[in-house]
C-alpha positions in Angstrom: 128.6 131.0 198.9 129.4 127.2 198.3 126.6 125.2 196.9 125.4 122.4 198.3 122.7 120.8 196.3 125.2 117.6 195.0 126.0 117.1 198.9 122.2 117.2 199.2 121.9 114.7 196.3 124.3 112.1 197.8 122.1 112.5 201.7 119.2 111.8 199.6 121.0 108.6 197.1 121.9 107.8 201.1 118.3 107.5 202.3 117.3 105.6 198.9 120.2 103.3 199.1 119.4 102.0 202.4 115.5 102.5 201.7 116.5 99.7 198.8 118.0 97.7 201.3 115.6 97.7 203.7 112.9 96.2 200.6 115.4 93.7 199.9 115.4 92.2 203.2 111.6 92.2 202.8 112.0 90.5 199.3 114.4 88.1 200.8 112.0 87.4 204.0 109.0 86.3 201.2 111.9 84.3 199.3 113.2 82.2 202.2 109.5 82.0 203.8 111.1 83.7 207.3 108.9 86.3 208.4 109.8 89.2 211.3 110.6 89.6 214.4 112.8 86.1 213.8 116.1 86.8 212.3 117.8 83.9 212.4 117.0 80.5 210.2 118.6 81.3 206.6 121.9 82.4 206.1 120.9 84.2 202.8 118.5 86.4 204.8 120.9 86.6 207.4 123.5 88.0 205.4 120.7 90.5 204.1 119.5 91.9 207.4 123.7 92.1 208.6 124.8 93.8 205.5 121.6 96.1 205.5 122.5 96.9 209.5 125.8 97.7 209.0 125.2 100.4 206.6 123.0 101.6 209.2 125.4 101.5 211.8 127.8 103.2 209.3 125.5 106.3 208.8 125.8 108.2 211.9 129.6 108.2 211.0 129.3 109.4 207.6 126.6 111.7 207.3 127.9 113.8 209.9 131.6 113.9 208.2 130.1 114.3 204.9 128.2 117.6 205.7 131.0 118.8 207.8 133.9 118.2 205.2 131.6 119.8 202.6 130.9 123.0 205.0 134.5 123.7 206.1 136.5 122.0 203.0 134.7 121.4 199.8 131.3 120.5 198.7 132.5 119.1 195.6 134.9 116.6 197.7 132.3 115.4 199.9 130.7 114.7 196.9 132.9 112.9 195.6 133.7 111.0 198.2 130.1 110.7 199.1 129.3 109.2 196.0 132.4 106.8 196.7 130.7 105.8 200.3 127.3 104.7 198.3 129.2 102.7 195.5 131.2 101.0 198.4 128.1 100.5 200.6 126.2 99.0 197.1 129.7 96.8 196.5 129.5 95.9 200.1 125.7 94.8 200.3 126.3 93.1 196.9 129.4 91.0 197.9 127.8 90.4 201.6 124.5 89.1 200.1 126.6 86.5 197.7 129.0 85.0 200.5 130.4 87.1 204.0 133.9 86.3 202.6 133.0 89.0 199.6 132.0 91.3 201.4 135.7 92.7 201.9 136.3 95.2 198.7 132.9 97.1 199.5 133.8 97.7 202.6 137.2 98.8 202.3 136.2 101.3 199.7 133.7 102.5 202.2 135.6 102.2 205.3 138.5 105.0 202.9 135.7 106.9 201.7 134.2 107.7 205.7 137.7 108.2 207.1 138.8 110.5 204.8 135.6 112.3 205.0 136.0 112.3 209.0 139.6 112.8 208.7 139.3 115.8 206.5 136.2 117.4 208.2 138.2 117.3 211.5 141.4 118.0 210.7 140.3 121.3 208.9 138.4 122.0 211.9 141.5 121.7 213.9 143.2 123.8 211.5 140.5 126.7 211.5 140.0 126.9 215.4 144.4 127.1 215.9 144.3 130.0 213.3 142.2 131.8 214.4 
């Protein structure tokens, strides 16, 4: 039977990562003097809050294709390419945070890490349920 503690690792790194994010909009909120529900008002903590989202919104994309590519292709891929997605994310938040223009790179290596996660998680599954 496959392991899948490092697949476990990178869900976890996952929930940390955006854990960080979420304290570094709080951080940025007590920097700029802009406290919730307003979002709006400075465009440093506007970048914050948009480039912490958007890893949100990218999560129910690639935590499903991460477990899925690791249970019908290979745990040490999804790894991989987990570990990918959180360095891309990090490059992402980092380059967002500075100017939106930056924000580019990150998310392209993120964007190719989730697809081929996705990709390879359903094509496999395609694969599996026509041979059988």
């Amino acid at each position: 039977m496959h392991s899948y503690f490092h697949v476990a690792i990178v869900t976890l790194l996952t929930a940390l990562l955006c854990f960080g994010m979420a304290a570094q909009v709080a951080r940025t909120r007590v920097k700029v003097g802009i406290f919730a529900p307003a979002m709006t008002g400075d465009p440093l903590l506007e970048r914050t809050i948009r480039a912490h989202l958007n890893t949100l919104e990218w999560m129910p994309i690639f935590l499903p294709s991460l477990w899925l590519f690791a249970l019908y292709w290979s745990p040490l891929g999804a790894t991989i390419l987990g570990t990918v997605w959180i360095v891309g994310r990090i490059v992402y938040f980092i380059g967002y945070r500075s100017a939106a223009k930056s924000r580019s790179p990150g998310f392209f290596i993120q964007a190719l890490a989730a697809f081929a996660l996705l990709l390879g998680a359903l094509g496999r599954i395609v694969y599996l349920a026509a041979t059988t």
